[in-house]
C-alpha positions as CSV (number, residue, x, y, z in Angstrom):
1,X,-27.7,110.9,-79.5
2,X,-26.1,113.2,-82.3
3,X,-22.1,111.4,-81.2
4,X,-23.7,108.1,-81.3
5,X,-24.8,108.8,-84.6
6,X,-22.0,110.5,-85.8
7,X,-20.1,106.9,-84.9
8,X,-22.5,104.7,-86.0
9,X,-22.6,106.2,-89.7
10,X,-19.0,106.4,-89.8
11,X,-18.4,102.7,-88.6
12,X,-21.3,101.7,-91.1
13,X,-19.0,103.3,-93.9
14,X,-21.1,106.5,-94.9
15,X,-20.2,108.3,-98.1
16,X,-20.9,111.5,-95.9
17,X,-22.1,113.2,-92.9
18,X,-23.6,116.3,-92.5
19,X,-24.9,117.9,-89.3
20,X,-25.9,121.1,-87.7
21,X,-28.4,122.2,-85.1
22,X,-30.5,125.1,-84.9
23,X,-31.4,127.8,-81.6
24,X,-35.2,129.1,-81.6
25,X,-35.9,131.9,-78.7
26,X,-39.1,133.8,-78.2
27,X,-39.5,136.3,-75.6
28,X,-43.0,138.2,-75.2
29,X,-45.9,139.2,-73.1
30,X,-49.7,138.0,-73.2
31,X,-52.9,137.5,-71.7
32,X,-53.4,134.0,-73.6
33,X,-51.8,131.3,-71.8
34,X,-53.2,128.0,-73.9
35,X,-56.3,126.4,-74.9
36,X,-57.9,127.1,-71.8
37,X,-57.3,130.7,-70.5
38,X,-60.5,133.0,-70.6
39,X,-60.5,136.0,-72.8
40,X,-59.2,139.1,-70.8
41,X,-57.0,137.0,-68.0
42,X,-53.8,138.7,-66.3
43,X,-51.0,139.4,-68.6
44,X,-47.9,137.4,-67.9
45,X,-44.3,136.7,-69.8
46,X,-44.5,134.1,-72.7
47,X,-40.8,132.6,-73.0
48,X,-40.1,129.5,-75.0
49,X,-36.9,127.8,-76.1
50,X,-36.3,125.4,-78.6
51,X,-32.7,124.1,-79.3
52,X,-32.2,120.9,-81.7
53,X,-29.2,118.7,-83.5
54,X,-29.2,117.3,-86.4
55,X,-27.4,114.2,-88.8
56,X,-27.7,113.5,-92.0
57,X,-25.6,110.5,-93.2
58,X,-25.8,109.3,-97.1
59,X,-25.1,105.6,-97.4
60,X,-25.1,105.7,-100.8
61,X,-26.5,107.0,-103.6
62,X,-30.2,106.2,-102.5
63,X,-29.9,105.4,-98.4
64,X,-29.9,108.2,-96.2
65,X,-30.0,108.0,-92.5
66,X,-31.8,110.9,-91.1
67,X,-31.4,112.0,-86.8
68,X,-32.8,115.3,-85.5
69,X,-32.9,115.1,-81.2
70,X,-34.8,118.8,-80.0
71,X,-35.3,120.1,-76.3
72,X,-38.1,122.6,-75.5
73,X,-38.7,124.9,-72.9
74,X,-42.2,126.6,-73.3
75,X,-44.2,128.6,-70.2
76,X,-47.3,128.8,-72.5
77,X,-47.9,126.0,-74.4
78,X,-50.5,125.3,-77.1
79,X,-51.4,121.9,-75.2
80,X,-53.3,121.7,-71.9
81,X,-50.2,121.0,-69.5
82,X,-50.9,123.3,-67.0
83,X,-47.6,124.4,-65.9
84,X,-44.3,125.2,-67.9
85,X,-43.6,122.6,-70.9
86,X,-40.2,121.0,-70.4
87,X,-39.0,118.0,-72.5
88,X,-36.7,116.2,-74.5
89,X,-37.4,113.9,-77.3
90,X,-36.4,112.3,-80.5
91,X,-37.8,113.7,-83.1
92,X,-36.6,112.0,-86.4
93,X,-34.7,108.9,-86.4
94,X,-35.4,107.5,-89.7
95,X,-34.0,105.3,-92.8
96,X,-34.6,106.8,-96.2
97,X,-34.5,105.2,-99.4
98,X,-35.0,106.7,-102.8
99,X,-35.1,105.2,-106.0
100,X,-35.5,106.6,-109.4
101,X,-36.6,104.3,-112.5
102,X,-36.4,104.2,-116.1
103,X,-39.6,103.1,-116.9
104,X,-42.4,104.6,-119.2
105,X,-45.1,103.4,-116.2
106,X,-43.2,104.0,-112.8
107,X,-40.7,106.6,-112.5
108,X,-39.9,106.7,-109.0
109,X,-40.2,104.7,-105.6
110,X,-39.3,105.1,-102.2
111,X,-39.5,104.7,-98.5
112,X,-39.0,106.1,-95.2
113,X,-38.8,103.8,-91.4
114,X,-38.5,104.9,-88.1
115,X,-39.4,108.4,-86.5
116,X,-40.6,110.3,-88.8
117,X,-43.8,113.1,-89.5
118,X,-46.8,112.1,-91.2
119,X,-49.6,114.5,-93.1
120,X,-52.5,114.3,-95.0
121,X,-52.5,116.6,-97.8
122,X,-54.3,119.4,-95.8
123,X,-52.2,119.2,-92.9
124,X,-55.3,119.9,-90.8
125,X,-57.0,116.2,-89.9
126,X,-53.0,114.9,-88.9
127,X,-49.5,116.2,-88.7
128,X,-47.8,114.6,-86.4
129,X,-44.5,112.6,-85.4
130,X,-45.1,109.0,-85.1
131,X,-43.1,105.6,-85.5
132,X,-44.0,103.8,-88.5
133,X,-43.7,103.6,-92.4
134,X,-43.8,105.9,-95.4
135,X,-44.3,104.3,-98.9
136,X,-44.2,106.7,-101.9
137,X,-44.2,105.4,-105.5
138,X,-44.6,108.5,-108.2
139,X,-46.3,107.3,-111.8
140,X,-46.2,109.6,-114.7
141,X,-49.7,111.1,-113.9
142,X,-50.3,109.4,-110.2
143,X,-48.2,109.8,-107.0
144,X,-49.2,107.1,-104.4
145,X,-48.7,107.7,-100.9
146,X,-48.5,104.8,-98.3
147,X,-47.9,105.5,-94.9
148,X,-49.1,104.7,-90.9
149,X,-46.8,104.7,-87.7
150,X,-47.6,104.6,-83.6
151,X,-47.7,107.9,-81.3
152,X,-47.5,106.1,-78.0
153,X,-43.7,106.3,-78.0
154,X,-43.8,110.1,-78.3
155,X,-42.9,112.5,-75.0
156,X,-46.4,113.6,-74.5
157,X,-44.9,117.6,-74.5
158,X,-44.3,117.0,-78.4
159,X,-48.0,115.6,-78.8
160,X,-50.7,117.9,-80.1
161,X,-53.5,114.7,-80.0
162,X,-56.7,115.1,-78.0
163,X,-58.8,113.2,-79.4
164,X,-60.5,111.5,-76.2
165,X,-61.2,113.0,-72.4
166,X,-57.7,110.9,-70.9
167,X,-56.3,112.6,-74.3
168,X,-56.9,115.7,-73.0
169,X,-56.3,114.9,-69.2
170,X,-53.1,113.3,-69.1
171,X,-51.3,116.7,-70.7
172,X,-52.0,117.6,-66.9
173,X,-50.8,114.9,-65.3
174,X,-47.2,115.0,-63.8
175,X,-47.8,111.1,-63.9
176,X,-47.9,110.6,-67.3
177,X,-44.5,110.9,-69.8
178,X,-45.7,109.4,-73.0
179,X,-48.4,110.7,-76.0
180,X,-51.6,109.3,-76.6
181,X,-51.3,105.9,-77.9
182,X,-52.6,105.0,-81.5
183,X,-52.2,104.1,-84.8
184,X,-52.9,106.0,-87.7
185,X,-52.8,105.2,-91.3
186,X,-52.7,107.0,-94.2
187,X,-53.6,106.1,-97.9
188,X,-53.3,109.6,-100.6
189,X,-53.4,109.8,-104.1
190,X,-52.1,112.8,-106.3
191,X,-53.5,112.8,-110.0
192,X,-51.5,115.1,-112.8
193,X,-54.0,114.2,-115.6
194,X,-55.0,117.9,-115.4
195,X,-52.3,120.5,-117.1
196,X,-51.6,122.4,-113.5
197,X,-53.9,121.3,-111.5
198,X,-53.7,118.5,-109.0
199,X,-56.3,116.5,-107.5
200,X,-56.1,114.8,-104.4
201,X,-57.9,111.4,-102.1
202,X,-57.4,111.0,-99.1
203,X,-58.3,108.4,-96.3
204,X,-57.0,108.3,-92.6
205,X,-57.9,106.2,-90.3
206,X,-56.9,106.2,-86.6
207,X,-57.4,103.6,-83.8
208,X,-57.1,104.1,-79.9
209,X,-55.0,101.8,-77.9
210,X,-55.7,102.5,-74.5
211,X,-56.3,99.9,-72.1
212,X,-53.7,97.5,-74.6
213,X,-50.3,96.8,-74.1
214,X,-49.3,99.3,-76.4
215,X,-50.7,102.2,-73.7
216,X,-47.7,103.0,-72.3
217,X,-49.3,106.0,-71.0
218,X,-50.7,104.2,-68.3
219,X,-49.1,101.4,-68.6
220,X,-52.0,99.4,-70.4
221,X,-54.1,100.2,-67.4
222,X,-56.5,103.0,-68.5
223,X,-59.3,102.7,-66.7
224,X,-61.3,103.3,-69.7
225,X,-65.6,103.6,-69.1
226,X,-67.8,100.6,-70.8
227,X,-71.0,100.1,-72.9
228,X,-73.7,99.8,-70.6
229,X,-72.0,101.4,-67.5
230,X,-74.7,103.2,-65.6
231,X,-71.9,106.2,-63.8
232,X,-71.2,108.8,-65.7
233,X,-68.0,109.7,-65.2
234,X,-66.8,113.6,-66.0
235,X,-63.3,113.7,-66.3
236,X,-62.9,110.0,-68.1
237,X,-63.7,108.1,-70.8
238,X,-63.9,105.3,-73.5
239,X,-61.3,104.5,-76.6
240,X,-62.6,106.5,-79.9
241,X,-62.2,105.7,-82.9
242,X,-62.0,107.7,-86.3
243,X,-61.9,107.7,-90.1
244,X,-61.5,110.4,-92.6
245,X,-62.3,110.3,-96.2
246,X,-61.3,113.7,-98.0
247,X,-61.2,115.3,-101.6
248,X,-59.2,118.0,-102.5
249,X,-58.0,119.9,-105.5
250,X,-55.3,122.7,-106.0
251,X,-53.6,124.4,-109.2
252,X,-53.6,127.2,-110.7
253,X,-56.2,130.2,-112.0
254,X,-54.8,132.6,-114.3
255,X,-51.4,134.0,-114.0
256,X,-50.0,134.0,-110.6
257,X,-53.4,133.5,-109.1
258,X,-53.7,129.6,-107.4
259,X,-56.6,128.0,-105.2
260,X,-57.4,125.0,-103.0
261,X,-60.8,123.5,-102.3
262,X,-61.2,120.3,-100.4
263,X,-63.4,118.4,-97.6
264,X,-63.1,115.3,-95.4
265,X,-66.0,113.5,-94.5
266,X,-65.4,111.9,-90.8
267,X,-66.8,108.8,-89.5
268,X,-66.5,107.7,-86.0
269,X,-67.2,105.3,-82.8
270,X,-67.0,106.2,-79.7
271,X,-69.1,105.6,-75.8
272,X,-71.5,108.3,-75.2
273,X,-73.4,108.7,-72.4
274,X,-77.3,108.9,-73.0
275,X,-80.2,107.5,-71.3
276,X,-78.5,106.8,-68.0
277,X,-75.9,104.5,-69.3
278,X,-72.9,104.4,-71.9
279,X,-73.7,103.1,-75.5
280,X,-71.9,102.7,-78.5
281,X,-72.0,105.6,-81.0
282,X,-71.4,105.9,-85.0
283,X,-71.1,109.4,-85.6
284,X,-70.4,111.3,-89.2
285,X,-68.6,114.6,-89.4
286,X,-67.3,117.4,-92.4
287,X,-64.3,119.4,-92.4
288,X,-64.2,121.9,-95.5
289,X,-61.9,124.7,-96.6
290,X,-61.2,126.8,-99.6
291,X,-58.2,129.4,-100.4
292,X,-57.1,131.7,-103.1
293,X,-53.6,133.3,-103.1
294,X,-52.6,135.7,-105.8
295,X,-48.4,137.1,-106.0
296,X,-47.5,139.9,-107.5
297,X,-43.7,139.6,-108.0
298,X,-43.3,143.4,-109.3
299,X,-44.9,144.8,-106.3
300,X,-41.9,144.1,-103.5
301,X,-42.6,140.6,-103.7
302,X,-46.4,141.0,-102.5
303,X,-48.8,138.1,-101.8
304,X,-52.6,138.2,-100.7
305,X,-54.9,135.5,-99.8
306,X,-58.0,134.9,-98.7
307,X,-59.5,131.4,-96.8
308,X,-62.3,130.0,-95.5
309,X,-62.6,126.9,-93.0
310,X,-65.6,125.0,-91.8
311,X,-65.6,121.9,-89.1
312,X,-69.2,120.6,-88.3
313,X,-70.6,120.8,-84.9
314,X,-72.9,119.1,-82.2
315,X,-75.5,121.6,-80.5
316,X,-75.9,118.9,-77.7
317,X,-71.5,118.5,-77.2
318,X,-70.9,120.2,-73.7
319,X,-67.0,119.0,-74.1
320,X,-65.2,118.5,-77.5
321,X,-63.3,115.6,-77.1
322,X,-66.0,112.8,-77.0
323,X,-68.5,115.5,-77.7
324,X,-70.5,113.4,-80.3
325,X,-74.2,112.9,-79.1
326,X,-75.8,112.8,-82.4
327,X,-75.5,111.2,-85.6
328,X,-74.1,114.2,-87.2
329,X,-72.0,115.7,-84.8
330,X,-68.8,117.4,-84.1
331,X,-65.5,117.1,-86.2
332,X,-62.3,115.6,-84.4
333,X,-59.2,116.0,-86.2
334,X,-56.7,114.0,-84.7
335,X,-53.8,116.7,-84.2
336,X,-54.1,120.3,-83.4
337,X,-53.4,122.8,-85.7
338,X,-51.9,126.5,-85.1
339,X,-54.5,128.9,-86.7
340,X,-53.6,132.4,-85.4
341,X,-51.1,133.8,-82.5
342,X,-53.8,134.4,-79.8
343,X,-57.1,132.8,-80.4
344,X,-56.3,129.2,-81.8
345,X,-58.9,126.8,-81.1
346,X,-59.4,123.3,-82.0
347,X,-60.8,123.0,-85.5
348,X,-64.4,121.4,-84.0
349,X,-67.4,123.2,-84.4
350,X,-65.6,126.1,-86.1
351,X,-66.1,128.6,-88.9
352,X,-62.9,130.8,-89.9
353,X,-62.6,133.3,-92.5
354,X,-58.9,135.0,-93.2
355,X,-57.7,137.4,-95.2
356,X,-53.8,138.2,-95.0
357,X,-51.6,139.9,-97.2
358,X,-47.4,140.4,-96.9
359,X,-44.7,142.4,-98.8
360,X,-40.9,141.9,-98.9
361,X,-39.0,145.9,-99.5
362,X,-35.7,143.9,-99.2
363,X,-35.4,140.5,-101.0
364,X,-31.9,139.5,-101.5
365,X,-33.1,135.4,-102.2
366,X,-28.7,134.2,-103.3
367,X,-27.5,136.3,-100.0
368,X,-30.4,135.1,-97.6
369,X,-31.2,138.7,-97.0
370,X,-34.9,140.0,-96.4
371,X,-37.3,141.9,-94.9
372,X,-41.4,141.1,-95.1
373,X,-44.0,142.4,-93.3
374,X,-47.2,140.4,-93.1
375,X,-50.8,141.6,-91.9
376,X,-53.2,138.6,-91.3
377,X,-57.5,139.1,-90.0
378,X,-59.2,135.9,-88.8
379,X,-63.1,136.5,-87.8
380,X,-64.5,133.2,-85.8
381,X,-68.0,131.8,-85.7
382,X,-69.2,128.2,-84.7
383,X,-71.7,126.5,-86.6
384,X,-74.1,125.5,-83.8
385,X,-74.3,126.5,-80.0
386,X,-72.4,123.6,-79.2
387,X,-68.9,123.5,-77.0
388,X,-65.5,124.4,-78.9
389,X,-62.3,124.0,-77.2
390,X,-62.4,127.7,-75.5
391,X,-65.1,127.1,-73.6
392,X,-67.4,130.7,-74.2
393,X,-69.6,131.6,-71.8
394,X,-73.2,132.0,-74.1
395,X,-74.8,130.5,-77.2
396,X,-74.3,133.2,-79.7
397,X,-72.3,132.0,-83.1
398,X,-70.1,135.0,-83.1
399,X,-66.9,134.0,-81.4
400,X,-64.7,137.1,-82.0
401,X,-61.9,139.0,-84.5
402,X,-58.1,138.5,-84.4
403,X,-55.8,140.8,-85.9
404,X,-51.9,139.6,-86.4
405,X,-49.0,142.0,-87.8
406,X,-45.7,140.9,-87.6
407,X,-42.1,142.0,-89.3
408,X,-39.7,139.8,-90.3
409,X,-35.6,140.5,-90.9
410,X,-32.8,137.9,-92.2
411,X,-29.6,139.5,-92.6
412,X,-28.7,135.8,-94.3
413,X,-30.3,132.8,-94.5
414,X,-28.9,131.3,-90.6
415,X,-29.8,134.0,-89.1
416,X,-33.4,135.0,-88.8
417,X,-35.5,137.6,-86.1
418,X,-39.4,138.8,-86.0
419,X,-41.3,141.5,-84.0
420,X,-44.8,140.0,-83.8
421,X,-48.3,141.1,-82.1
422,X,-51.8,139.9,-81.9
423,X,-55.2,141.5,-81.0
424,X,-58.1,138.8,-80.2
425,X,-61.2,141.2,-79.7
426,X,-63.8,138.5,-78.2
427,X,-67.1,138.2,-79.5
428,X,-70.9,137.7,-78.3
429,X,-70.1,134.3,-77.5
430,X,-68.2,135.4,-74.4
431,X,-70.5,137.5,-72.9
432,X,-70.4,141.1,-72.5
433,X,-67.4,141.0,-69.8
434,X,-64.8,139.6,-71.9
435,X,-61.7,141.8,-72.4
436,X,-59.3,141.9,-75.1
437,X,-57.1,138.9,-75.4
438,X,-53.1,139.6,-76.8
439,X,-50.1,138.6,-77.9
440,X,-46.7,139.8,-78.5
441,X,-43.2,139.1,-78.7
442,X,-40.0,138.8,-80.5
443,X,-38.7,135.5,-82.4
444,X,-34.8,135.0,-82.8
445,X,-33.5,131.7,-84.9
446,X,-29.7,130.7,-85.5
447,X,-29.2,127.5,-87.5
448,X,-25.2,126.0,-87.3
């Protein structure tokens, strides 16, 4: 992919070319093997591998062509798959314009097409790779983001989407190559009006495509459950169907002390099964969140923050993904999102407080040299006894503690290594049985 791009951009005339490629290796030990391995389960290696190549190729001035191809090897992946993750996919292959303007009302527009990765502001309802769009046109006191793109072209190893049950079953299936087929829109606004602060809005919306010709993860053939169906069927279900419409606001305190508040209100649609046969549901939903970091720049570079995350629940969900059996139910974010090293559930029917803190004794930033160490505490609760991702075996709320230390060195800025460890110390919610859940291992990274 790389040559071919490399001769494309030349034949095309670039004004120049600049690649590289990058080497990730982590080697390490655990008794967490994914999303669904109990608390306490037999230690085994963790390896995982991650080599990309990259292009960058300036048209002119404002084009930019943009190719990055990445291979991963992974024997305990975040997603469901069951087995070793093995895969190779595209993941940017993208056009990107950029436009400044002299004008007193616009001052900038621009645009990205192709592969690329689309986020809300948050970062926690979607971030993902998709194929689509990315409009961005920057006022004086307003930046306007325009965006949507399709997953279903995605290797389904580089997905972290389970919205649905055949979401969450086809990461099993040795059947099934491709991601999870929808398309998601995004619409954000960024106002400046405030002297440093920054408030943000926010809607996503996402729509399932399974059982279209667009499912080329079963090649338009899901065999997808209907209203009024009287079987209740376990392991499969319908097409859902969600919206997100969020508020958010970030800036700064007093000196270098900074914050970020926001929530999402999430509506959806979906088949659930009640009364002895599938009907149609509407179902609302909250994520909220809230952070302080402070930086003290005369104390080796020190940083300490604390954070707090809450995503609605259903007490009547026995599965998150189509877990919604009430009006006010269970939040569904449409991609995962990493929140600690061992314990790292979906962000459904979850309450998360953190507290971390990091210090740099060697910071050289012009030679790329540095040393940080970084302590981080997560304790989990759920917001009703419904099901989370992790499956606990009681109702209590408590869910357990998760301590993560890890120390980073950079002898220059290519070159970059970390010795890592967590502790996840399981909670009431697992019953009196559960063991201590771990992590550890040690991260290398060479970029070229």
């Amino acid at each position: 992919m790389i040559p071919v791009a490399m001769m494309v951009a030349a034949g095309a005339g670039a004004a120049s070319v600049d690649f590289g490629g990058s080497v990730f290796n982590l080697t390490g030990a655990g008794n967490s093997a994914g999303v669904t391995s109990p608390p306490g389960g037999a230690a085994s290696l963790v390896q995982e591998d991650v080599v990309k190549a990259w292009l960058q190729a300036a048209l002119n001035e404002n084009l930019t062509v943009n190719v990055q191809v990445g291979g991963t090897f992974n024997t305990a992946p975040l997603m469901p798959i069951g087995a070793t993750l093995q895969y190779v996919d595209v993941d940017l292959l993208n056009l990107h314009g950029e436009f400044p303007v002299q004008s007193t009302i616009l001052t900038l527009a621009g645009f990205t097409v192709g592969r690329l990765q689309l986020s809300d502001f948050t970062g926690l309802v979607v971030d993902h790779r998709m194929d689509g769009v990315y409009v961005d046109v920057e006022f004086p006191f307003l930046s306007v983001n325009l965006s949507g793109g399709y997953t279903g072209l995605l290797m389904k190893g580089s997905s972290t989407i389970e919205l649905s049950k055949w979401d969450f079953s086809d990461y099993s299936s040795t059947n099934v190559l491709f991601a999870s087929p929808r398309l998601i829109e995004l619409a954000q606004f960024a106002l400046l009006t405030i002297p440093g602060q920054k408030l943000f809005l926010s809607v996503v919306m996402q729509q399932d495509l399974r059982g279209t010709p667009l499912d080329l993860a079963h090649a338009g053939a899901t065999p997808l459950v209907t209203a009024g169906s009287t079987t209740y069927e376990a392991a499969q279900g319908g097409p859902v169907n969600t919206q997100y419409f969020g508020l958010g606001m970030n800036g700064s305190i007093l000196g270098k002390a900074y914050y970020d508040v926001f929530s999402y209100l999430q509506t959806g649609q979906l088949l659930a099964y009640s009364g002895g046969s599938y009907q149609n549901l509407l179902f609302l939903a909250a994520l909220a969140g809230a952070e302080v970091r402070a930086f003290f720049p005369a104390f080796y570079s020190a940083a300490a923050a604390a954070k707090v995350l809450f995503a609605s629940g259903d007490p009547s969900a026995t599965t998150v993904p189509e877990g919604a059996r009430q009006f006010f139910s269970v939040f569904s974010p449409i991609s995962r999102s990493m929140i600690d090293n061992v314990f790292t559930p979906l962000l459904s029917n979850l309450v998360v407080a953190e507290a971390s803190f990091s210090v740099k004794p060697l910071s050289r930033p012009a030679s790329g040299l540095e040393l940080q160490t970084s302590l981080q505490a997560d304790v989990f609760f759920r917001p009703t006894s419904g099901a989370i991702s992790e499956l606990p075996a009681g109702n209590d709320p408590y869910l357990g503690t998760e301590t993560d230390l890890a120390i980073s060195f950079s002898p220059f800025s290519d070159l970059g290594s970390s010795i890592w460890g967590g502790l996840f110390i399981p909670g009431s919610a697992f019953g009196s049985g559960a063991a201590l859940q771990f992590k550890t291992g040690l991260n290398l990274s060479v970029k070229f």
